[in-house]
C-alpha angles and dihedrals in degrees: 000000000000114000110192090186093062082048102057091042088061096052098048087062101145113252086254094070077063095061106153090016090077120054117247119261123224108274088239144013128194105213087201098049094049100051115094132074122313138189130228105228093166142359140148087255109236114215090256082067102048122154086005124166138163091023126187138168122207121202119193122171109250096186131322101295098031143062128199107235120200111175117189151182156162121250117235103324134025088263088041118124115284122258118201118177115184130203151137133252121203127197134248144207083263120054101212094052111065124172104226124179145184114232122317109346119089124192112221093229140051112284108171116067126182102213105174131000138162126263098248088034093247088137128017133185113211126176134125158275091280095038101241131110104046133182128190121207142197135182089231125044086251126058117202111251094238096056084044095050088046088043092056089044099051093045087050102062090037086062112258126135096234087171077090098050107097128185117264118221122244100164121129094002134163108199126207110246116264 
């Protein structure tokens, strides 16, 4: 006999009974210090972003508990057409998770998740859940190799393929103002 309260109640299992199947997320996260424009340098470029070049993300606090998010990007080539996608991010119980969303459509869970990032956020790692997509960001269109070849360690023994994960170019760019 089907028993659609035992099933509910298995699939309301809390995220820590799937310790090791979600990434871990950073131990800590400034808000403050990671507002600001950053750049993709490098990501497994997910189809939303198809044909994408010179892209950048701006974060700006909106109010306590929320942060204005413009994505955007050049199509094809550094003169290509501009890309803006806008959005909001919204925080969660847990800094580092944030649940952020285009238009009209919110996902009931936390889909932004800053994996890895440097001590003075020169440099952050976000995906999600799932690991895939990832971005990885810099404050500056280039990224130095040392932080890059520590970046691609640490997110492989963390789990993620980043076989999948290609450069972004940033070369001969104009940005939007942030």
């Amino acid at each position: 006999m089907f028993k659609p309260l035992a099933v509910m109640a298995g699939l309301l299992i809390s995220t820590s009974s799937f310790a090791g199947i979600f990434p871990e997320v950073v131990s800590s996260l400034d808000l403050n210090s990671f507002l600001g424009r950053w750049y993709e340098v490098a990501s497994t470029h997910p189809s939303f972003q198809k044909n994408c070049v010179c892209v950048t993300a701006d974060y700006k606090l909106l109010d306590v508990a929320k942060v204005s998010v413009v994505n955007t990007c050049r199509k094809v080539a550094p003169d290509g057409v501009i890309d803006v996608a806008v959005g909001t991010a919204t925080t969660t119980s847990n800094p580092a998770k944030l649940n952020v969303s285009f238009g009209k459509f919110k996902l009931p869970f936390s889909n932004y998740w800053v994996v890895d990032r440097a001590d003075d956020y020169r440099y952050a790692v976000v995906s999600t859940p799932l690991r895939t997509p990832v971005w990885v960001l810099s404050r500056t269109p280039d990224i130095a190799p040392a932080d890059l070849e520590g970046i691609y360690q640490r997110l492989e023994e963390s789990g993620f393929n980043t076989k999948r994960i290609k450069p972004t170019s940033q070369t001969a760019c104009s940005y939007t103002e942030e």
